[in-house]
C-alpha positions in Angstrom: 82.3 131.0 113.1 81.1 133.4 110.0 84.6 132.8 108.6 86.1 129.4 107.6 88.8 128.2 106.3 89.0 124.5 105.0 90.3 122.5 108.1 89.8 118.9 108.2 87.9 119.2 111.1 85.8 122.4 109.5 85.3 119.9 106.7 83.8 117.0 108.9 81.9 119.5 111.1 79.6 120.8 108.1 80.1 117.2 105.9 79.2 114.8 108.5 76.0 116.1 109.3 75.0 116.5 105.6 75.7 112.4 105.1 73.6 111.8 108.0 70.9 113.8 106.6 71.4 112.7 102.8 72.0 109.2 102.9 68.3 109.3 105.0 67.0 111.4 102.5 68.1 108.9 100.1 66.7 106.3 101.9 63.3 107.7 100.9 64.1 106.0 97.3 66.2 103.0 98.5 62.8 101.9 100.9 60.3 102.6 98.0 62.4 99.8 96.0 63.0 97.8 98.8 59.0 97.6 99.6 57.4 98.2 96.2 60.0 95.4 94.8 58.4 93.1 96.7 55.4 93.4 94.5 56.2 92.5 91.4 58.9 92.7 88.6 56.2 95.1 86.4 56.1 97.7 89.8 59.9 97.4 90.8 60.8 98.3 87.0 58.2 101.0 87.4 59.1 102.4 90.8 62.9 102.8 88.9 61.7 104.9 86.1 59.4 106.7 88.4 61.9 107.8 90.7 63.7 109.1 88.2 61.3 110.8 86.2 60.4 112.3 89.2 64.1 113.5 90.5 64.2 115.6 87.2 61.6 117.9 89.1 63.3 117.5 92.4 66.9 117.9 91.0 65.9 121.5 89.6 64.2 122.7 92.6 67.3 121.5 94.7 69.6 122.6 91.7 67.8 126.5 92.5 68.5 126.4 96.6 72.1 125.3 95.7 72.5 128.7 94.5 71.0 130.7 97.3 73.4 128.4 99.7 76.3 129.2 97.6 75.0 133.1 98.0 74.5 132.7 101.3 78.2 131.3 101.8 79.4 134.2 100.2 77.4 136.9 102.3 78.3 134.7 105.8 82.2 135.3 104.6 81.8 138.9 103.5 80.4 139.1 107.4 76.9 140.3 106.2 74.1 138.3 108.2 71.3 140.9 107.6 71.5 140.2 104.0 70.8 136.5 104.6 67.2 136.7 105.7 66.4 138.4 102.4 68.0 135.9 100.4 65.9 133.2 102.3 62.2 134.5 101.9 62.9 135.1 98.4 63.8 132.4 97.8 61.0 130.6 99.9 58.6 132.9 97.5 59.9 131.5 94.7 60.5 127.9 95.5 56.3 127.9 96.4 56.0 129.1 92.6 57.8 126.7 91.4 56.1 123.8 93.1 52.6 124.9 92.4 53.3 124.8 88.7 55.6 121.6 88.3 52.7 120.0 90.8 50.1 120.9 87.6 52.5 120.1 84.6 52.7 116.7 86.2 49.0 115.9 86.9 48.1 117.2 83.3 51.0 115.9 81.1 52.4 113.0 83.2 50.3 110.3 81.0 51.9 111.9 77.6 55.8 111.9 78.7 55.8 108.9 80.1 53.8 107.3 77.2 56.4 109.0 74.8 59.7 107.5 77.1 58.5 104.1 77.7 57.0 100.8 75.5 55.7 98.8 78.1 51.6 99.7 79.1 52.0 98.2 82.3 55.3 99.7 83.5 53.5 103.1 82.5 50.4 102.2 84.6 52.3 101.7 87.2 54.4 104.7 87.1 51.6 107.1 86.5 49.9 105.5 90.1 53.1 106.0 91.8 53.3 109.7 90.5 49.7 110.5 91.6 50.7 110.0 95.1 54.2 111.5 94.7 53.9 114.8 93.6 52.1 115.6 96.6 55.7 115.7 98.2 56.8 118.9 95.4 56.0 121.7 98.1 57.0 120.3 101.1 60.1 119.1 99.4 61.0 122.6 97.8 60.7 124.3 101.5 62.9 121.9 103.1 65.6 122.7 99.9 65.2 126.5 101.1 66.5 125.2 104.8 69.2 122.8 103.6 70.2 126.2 101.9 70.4 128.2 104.6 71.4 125.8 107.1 74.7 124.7 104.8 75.2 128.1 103.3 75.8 129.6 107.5 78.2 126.1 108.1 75.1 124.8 110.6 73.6 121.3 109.4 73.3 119.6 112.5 69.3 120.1 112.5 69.5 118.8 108.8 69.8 114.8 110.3 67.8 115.6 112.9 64.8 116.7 110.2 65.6 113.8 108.0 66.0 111.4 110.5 62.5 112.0 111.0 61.5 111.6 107.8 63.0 108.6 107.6 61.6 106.7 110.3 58.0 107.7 109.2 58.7 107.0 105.2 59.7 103.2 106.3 56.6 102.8 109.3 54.1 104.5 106.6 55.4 102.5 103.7 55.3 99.1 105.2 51.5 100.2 106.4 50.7 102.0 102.7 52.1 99.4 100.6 50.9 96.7 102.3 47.8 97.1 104.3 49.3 97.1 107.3 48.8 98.7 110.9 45.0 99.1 110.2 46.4 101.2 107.0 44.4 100.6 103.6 46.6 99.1 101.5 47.7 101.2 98.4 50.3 98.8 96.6 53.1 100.9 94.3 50.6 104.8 95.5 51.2 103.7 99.0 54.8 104.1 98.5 54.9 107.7 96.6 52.1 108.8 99.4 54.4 107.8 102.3 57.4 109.7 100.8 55.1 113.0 100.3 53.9 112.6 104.5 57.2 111.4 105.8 58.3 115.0 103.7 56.4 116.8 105.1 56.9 116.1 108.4 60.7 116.9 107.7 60.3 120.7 106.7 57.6 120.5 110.3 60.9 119.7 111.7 63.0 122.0 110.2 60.8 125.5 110.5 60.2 124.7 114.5 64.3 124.3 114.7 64.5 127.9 113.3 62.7 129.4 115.7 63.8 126.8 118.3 68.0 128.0 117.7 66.9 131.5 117.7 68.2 131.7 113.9 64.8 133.8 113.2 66.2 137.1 115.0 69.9 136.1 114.1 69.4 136.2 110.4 66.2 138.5 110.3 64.1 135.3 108.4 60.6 135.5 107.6 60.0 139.4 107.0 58.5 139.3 103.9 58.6 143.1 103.8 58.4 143.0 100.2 59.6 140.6 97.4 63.0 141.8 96.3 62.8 141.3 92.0 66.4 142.7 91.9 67.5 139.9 94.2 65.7 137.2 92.1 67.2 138.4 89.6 70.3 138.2 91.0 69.9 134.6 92.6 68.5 134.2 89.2 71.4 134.6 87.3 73.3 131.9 89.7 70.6 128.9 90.3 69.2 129.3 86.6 72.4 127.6 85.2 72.8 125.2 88.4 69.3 123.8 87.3 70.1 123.6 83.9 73.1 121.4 84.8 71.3 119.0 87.0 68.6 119.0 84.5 70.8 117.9 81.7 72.9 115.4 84.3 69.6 113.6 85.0 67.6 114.0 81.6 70.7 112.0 80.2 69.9 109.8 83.4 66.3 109.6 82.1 67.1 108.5 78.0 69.4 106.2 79.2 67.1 104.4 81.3 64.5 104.8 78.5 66.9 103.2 76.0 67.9 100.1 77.9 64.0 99.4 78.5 63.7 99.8 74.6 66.6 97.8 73.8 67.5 95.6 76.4 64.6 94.5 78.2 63.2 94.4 81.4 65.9 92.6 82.8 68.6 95.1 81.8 66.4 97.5 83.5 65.7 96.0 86.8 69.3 95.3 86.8 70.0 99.0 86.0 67.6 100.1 88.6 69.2 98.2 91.0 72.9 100.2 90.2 71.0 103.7 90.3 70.5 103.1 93.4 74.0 101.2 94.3 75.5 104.8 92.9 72.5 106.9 94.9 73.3 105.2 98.6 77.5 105.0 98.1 78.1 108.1 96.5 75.9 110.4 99.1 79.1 111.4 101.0 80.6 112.6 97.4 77.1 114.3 97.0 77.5 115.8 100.6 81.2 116.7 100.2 80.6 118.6 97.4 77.8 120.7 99.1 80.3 121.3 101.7 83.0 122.7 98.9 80.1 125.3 97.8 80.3 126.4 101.6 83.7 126.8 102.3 84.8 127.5 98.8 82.0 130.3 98.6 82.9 131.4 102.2 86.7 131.9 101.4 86.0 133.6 98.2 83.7 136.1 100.5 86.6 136.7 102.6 88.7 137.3 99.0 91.1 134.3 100.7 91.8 132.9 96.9 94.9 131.3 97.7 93.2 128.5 100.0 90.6 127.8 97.3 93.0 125.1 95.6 94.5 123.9 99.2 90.5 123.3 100.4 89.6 121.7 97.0 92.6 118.6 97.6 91.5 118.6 101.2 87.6 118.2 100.7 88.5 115.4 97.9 90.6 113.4 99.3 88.1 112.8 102.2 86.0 111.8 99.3 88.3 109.8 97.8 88.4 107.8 101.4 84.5 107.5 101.5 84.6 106.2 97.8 87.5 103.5 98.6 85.2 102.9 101.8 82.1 102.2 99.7 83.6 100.2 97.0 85.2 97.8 100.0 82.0 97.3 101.2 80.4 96.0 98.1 83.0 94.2 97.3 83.1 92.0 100.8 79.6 91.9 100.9 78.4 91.8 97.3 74.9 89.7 97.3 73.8 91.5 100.3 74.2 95.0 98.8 72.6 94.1 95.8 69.9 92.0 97.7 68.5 94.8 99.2 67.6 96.4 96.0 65.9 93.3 94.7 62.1 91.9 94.7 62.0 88.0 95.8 60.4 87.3 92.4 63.9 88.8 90.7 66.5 86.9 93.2 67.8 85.5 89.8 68.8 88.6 88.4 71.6 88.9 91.7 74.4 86.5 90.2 74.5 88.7 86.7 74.3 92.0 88.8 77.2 90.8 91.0 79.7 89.8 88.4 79.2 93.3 86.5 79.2 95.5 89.9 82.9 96.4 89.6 81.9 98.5 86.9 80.5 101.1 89.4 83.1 100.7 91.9 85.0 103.2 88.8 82.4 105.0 88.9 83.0 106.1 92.7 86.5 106.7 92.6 86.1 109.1 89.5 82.9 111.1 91.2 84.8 111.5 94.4 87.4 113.6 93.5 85.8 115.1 90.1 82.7 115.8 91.9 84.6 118.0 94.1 86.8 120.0 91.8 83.9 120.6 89.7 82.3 121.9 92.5 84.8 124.2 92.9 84.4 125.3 89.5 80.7 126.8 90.8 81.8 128.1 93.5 84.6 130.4 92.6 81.0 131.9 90.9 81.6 130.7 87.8 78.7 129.5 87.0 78.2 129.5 83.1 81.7 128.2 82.9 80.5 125.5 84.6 77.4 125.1 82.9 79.1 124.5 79.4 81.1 121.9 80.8 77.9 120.1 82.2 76.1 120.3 78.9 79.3 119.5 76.6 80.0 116.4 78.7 76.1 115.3 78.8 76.4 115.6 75.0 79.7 113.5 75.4 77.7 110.9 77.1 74.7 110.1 75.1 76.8 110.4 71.9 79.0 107.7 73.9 75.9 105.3 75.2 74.1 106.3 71.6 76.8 104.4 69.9 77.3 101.8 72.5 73.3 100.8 71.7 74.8 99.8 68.3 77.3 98.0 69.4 76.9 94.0 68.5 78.6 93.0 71.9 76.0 95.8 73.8 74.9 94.7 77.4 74.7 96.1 80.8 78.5 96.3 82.0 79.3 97.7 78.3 76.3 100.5 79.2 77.2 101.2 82.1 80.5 102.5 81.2 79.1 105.2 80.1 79.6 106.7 83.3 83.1 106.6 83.2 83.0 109.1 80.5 80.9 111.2 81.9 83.2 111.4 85.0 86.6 111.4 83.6 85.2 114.3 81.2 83.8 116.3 84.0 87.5 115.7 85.9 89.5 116.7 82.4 87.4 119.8 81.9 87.4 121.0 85.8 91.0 120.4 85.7 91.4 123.0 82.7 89.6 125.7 83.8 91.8 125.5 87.0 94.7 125.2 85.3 94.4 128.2 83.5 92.0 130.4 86.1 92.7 133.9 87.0 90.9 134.1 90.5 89.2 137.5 90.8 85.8 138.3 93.0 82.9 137.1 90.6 80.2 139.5 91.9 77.6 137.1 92.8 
């Protein structure tokens, strides 16, 4: 149905497909630790600031398709399927662009950032290896963000698990063989890892383009004309995912210095620890992640439709099925503490598991915040307010590394104190969210 209207069963039907799909997207990262871990203290600290350093490039090019979904929402709600196709090969145009020249930045200047981020020669060995193999993954990633676009912008993300469920199944077989040596594979150590992500990708968006033509969504939504590149439309789209990559940018450059900062002034230990949470907060917060992608659909659809008066009932609807996969998350961890942190540590670190369990609860605050504030902010971009929302994204980034800046001074300064951080950086996102709500004027933002 074009139209939609913020059931809870609307809400599940486009959600529970997207936590599939994301939490074995995810997975991509959480197996990299789990089998480069294994290796060494010096290439499970590396394959943490890697991963990061790396999800700046893949947050942006994400960040960009999140506005063509949230344009494609609005055109499927405004009843205008023709439209849709254009908006997809332009963005497919562009999202090629992009890859090629992030794919050179990185090969060239890799050696120079992460020299300028990090102390430790080793860790930056390590990470530069990783990256060599990684970056392969850029196009093939970007593609499959132009179909997670389209397929969540028209409500449709079955096919999304199916694609990833691929890719996950091939990231673990070809990352057991690549790190390792094994099935008659040479073995690559911590580049065996970043070079089974980049297959295991690729294979994904294989999945995803023979599903489009499979479903018949190639004549539905008139994809893949290419007639001629539309410049107003980038333009347009432009004006939308521009600011939505600035956002994630900031959100996971902050990520970056803080991660940079705790190496510096901590230690390894605080890092590997720190590693270990960043991907605690990636795995249990995926159905916040995927919740609020689903508030871009519906939120965008009903603004299409000019329904403005069910914007604020779907907002408490979408969180507080957030707020019960948060509760969910933080019961698990707390029953079975050692085994979720186990998972995210080498054998050679098993001693770094009883100070990791006793300051966990300081992320299980962490998911209660995002789960709801997540949402409503979401709802902030969606309503097509977009540079609204960008200002509060950089004033609350600035918030946070004024906040962890000052905590680094701090005589008492240690991980849980750190880490806290992120409280701030949620209950500022919630306050500010909350305003602009509070005092909106809903009109049509012409997107």
């Amino acid at each position: 149905m074009a139209q939609l209207k913020a059931t809870y069963k609307e809400i599940l039907a486009i959600s529970l497909p997207l936590i599939i799909g994301n939490t074995a997207w995810t997975s991509n990262g959480v197996f990299d630790t789990i089998f480069v871990g294994n290796l060494g203290k010096v290439q499970l600290d590396a394959i943490g600031f890697a991963s990061i350093f790396y999800s700046v490039l893949f947050m942006m090019g994400f960040s960009f398709t999140r506005g063509t979904q949230i344009l494609i929402a609005r055109r499927m709600g405004e009843l205008n399927k023709h439209e849709v196709g254009n908006i997809l090969d332009t963005t497919m145009v562009s999202m090629l662009a992009f890859a090629v020249v992030f794919f050179a930045l990185i090969k060239i200047f890799s050696h120079q950032i992460l020299g300028f981020m990090l102390t430790d020669q080793r860790i930056i060995e390590k990470c530069e290896v990783f990256l060599d193999y990684r970056i392969w993954g850029l196009i093939p990633s970007f593609l499959s963000f132009v179909f997670i676009a389209f397929y969540s912008g028209i409500g449709k993300t079955t096919i999304l698990a199916l694609s990833v469920a691929v890719m996950t199944f091939f990231n673990i077989f070809l990352n057991y063989g690549l790190v390792y040596g094994k099935f008659g594979l040479p073995a690559f150590g911590i580049g065996g890892s970043g070079l089974a992500s980049s297959i295991s990708e690729t294979l994904a968006v294989l999945v995803l383009l023979g599903g489009t033509f499979y479903k018949g969504r190639f004549h539905e939504f008139f994809l893949f004309r290419f007639k001629k590149f539309d410049v107003q439309l980038l333009k347009q789209m432009s004006n939308i995912a521009v600011p939505l990559m600035l956002q994630s940018l900031a959100a996971v450059g902050a990520w970056l210095v803080l991660f940079a900062r705790i190496e510096t002034v901590l230690g390894a230990d605080a890092l590997a620890i720190s590693s270990i949470f960043r991907q605690l907060i990636l795995f249990f917060t995926i159905p916040s992640w995927s919740l609020g992608s689903t508030a871009n659909t519906i939120i965008s659809n009903m603004v299409g439709q000019g329904d403005f008066s069910g914007v604020r009932l779907a907002i408490k609807r979408i969180s507080i099925v957030s707020l019960g996969f948060a509760l969910l998350s933080c019961g698990i961890i707390y029953v079975f503490p050692h085994f979720c942190i186990g998972i995210f540590t080498s054998k050679q670190d098993y001693a770094l598991i009883p100070e990791a369990t006793r300051i966990v609860p300081v992320i299980f605050v962490v998911f209660i915040l995002m789960s709801f504030s997540n949402i409503i902010y979401n709802g902030v971009i969606s309503v097509g307010d977009i540079y609204i929302a960008l200002g509060i994204q950089v004033g609350v980034v600035a918030l946070y590394i004024i906040y962890f800046s000052i905590m680094f001074k701090m005589p008492f300064i240690n991980t849980f104190w750190i880490w806290t951080s992120e409280w701030v950086y949620w209950v500022s996102i919630l306050g500010a969210s909350l305003l602009f709500f509070r005092y909106k004027h809903f009109k049509i933002v012409d997107l």
